[in-house]
N, C-alpha and C positions, 0 to 999 in steps of 0.2 A: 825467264825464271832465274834467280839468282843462286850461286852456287853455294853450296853448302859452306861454313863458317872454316877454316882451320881448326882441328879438335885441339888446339893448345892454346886458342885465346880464349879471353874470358866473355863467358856467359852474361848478355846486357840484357837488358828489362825494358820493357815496352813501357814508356811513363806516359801518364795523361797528369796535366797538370790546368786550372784554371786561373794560375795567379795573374799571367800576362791581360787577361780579359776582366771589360769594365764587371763592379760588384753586379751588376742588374742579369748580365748574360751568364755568368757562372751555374746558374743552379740548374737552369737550361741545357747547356752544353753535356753537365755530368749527367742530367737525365736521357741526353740523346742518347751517349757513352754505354749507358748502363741497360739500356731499353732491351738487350736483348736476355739477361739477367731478369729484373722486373719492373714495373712500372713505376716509379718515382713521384711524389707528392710534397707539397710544402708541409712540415712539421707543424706540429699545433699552435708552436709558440709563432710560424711564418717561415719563410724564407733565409735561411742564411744565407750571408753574402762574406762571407770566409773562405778562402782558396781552397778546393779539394786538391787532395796530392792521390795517385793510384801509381803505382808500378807494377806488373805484371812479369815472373820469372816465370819462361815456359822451358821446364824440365823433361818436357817427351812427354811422359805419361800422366804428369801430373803437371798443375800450373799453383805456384805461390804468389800471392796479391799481399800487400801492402797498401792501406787506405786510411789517408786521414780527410775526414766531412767535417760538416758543420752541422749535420741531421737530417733528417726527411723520415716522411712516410713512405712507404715502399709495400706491394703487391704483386704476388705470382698469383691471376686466376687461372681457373682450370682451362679457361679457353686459351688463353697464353701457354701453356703447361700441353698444349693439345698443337697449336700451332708452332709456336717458337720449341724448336727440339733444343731440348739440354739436359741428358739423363745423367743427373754427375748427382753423388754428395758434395758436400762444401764444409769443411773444420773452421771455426768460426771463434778465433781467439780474444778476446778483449782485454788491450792492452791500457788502456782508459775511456772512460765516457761509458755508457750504456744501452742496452734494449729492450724493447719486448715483441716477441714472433708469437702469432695464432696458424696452429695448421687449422687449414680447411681442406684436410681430406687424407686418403690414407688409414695407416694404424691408427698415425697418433690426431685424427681428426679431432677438434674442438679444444685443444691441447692449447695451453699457453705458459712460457716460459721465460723468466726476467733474467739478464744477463749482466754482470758484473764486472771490475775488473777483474782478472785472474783468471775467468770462468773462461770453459771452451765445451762448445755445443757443436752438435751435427743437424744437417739439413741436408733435405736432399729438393734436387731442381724438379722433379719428375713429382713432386705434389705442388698444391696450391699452397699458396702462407700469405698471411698480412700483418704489417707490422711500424713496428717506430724505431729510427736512432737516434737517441739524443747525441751530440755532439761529442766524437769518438774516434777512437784509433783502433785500427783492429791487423790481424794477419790473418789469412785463409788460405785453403790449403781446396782446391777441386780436384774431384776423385771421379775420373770415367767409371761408369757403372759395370764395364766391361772388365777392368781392374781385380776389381774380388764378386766375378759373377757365380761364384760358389759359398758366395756368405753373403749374397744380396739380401737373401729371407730376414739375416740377424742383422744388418745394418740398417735394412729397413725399419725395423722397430725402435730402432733408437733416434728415429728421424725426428727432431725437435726436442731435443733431448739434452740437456747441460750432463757431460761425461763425470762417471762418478771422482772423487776427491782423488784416491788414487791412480787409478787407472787416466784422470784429467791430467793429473800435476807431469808425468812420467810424456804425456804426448804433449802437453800444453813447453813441456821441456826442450824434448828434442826438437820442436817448430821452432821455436825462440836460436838454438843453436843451429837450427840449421839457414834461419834466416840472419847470423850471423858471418857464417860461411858465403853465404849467397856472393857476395863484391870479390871472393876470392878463387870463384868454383870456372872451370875451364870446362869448355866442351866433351874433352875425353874422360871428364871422373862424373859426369852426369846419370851413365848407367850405373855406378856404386849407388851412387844418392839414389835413384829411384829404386833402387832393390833395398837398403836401406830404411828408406821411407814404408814400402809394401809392408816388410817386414814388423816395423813399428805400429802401423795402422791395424793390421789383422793381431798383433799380439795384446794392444788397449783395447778393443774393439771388440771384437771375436777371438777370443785366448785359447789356445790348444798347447798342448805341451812343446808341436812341431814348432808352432807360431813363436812361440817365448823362445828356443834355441836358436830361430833364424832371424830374431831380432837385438842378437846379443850386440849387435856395432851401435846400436841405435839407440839402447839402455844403456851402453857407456854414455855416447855420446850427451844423454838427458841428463845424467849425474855429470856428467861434467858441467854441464849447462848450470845447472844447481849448485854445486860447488861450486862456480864461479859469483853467482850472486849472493852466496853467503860472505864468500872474502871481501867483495863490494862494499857489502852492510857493514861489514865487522872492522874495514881496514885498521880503523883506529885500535882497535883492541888486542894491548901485547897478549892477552890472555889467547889470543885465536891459534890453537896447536893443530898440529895432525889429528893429534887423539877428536880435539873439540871439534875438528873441522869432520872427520867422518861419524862421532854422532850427529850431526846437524844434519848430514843427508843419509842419515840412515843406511848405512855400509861400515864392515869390518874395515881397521888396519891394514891388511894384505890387502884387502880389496883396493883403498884409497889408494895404496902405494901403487897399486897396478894401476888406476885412475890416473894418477900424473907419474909416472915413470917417464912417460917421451918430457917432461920438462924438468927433469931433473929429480924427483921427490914433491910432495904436497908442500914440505915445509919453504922447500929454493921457489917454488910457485909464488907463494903468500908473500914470500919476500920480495922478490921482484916486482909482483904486484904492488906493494906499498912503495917499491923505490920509482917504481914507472910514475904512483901518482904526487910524489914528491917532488919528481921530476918535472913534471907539469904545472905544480905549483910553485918553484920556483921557476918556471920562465915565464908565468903569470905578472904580469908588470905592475895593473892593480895589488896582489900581494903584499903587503907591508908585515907580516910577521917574521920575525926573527928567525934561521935556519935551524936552531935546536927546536923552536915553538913547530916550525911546520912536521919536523922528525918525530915530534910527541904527537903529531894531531894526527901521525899513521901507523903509531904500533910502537915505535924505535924509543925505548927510555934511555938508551945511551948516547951522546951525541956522536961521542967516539968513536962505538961500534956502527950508528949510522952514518959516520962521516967514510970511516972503511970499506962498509960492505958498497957505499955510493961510487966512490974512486974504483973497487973492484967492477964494479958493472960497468960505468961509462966511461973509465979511463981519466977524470977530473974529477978535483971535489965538490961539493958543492956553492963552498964561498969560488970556484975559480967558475964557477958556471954564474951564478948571479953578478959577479966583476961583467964576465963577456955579455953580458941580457943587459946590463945598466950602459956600458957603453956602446953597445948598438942602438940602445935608447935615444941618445946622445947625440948620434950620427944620422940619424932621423933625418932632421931636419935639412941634410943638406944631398938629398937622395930624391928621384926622380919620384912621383905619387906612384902607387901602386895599386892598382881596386883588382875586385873580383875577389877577394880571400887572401890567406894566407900565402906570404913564398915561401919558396923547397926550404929555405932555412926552418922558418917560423915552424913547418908542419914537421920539422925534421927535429926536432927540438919541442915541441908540445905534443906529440906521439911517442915520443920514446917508451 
């Protein structure tokens, strides 16, 4: 038996991957993989022969999956459901591509539900279901039934179930930020995240007054999550303020400001975020837009003020940064080949 991790390294993911294997064996291998889940079928349209990618984060009490298919038909009968034990729910996020699940049994017997991007449904392993993905990316989240066997009765009913708009977007949130975390989470902060996570789960789920105060790290964390993909959308737009920024996620001023407090303010956030992706576009080599053209195409109408606030953050401006990316250019060519990805420079320098 192998000994336990050090609690201060990082947390790695159990990957299943099909790419190295010919297209013929793929669809095979993901069905052995998955067999104890449910039974796996060719989709109606056939066989993809598309690489499946699967990582598996085992957090203790819960396990976080990341999956991208190419489709299948897929089956839990009740004789599987009877033989193969796995009494778990499953959060069922769709990140693109699509579904549709039929329970066969249960509350929600004869139940069928179409799945979107955006959307997040619950399932639990302990019925029967049959169903289709069309070719999709999803995250999932398995919940031991032992977890909240005090709210099993309500979570059962919700089994096959797309979570309503609200109470979806708030858990559809913090999964997205948390599997954002995941590449940077150590062994010792695993029990926060799992107490975290309960917390978030029983307050979308099963909401009691208890649940919502013991899920406050979790509802930050979801509005942050949220708030970060509106600055995304919005980079370009000088109009994107603090004000504009906490109507968009539906939170007061105080509130926002306690939202990014650890980065400085909402507004030093937004900026840095437009100068990070600035910065990326100029060490973009394809790029050919002019350094005021790329300062307009993230918010900045001054070139001045963007040229400042750029020097203040990386300590160079940005014409001394595109001089250093053109003559590395340059030098290319008389430098050893390099494969596999990026070197420390490149990723040191297009991460900023």
């Amino acid at each position: 038996m192998n000994p336990p991790p050090p609690s201060s390294t990082l947390l790695q993911p159990v990957r299943f991957s099909t790419e190295q294997l010919p297209a013929r064996d793929r669809f095979d291998a993901w069905r052995e993989y998955l067999r104890p889940v449910a039974d796996l079928a060719p989709a109606a349209d056939g066989v993809g022969t598309s690489a499946i990618d699967l990582a598996c984060w085992d957090l203790g009490s819960f396990a976080m999956c990341q999956e991208r298919n190419s489709g299948t038909r897929f089956s839990r009968t009740l004789r599987r459901v009877k033989t193969v034990f796995a009494d778990h729910w499953y959060l069922f996020l769709i990140k693109a591509g699509s579904n549709w699940v039929v329970s066969d049994g249960g509350w929600s017997s004869g139940q069928e539900i179409r799945g979107a991007p955006g959307q997040l449904s619950l399932y639990s392993l302990g019925e029967a279901f049959h169903g289709e993905m069309n070719p999709i990316e999803v995250l999932m989240l398995f919940i031991p039934r032992d977890a909240f066997a005090r709210q099993a009765g309500r979570l059962d009913r919700l089994n096959n179930t797309i979570i309503d708009a609200t109470r979806g977007r708030l858990l559809s949130d913090y999964m997205l930020a948390l599997e954002r975390q995941l590449p940077n989470l150590t062994h010792d902060e695993v029990p926060a995240i799992v107490r975290a996570t309960e917390a978030m789960i029983a307050a979308c789920l099963t909401p009691t007054p208890h649940s919502l105060e013991d899920a406050r790290d979790g509802v930050i964390l979801s509005l942050g999550e949220r708030a970060r993909k509106v600055v995304q959308a919005r980079l370009y737009d000088p109009r994107l303020t603090p004000a504009c920024l906490a109507k968009s996620i539906g939170v007061s001023r105080s509130a926002l400001y306690r939202l990014f407090e650890p980065h400085g303010g909402a507004a030093r956030y937004v900026r840095n975020t437009r100068l990070a992706a600035a910065h990326r576009a100029l060490c973009d080599l394809t790029e050919t837009r002019q350094i005021q053209q790329i300062a307009g195409s993230f918010g900045f109408t001054s070139s001045q003020e963007f040229s400042r606030a750029f020097r203040l953050r990386y300590g160079y401006s940005p014409s001394e940064l595109r001089a250093d990316i053109s003559r590395s250019t340059l030098h290319l060519g008389r430098d050893p080949v390099i494969e596999g990805g990026r070197t420390l420079g490149e990723f040191l320098r297009t991460t900023a």
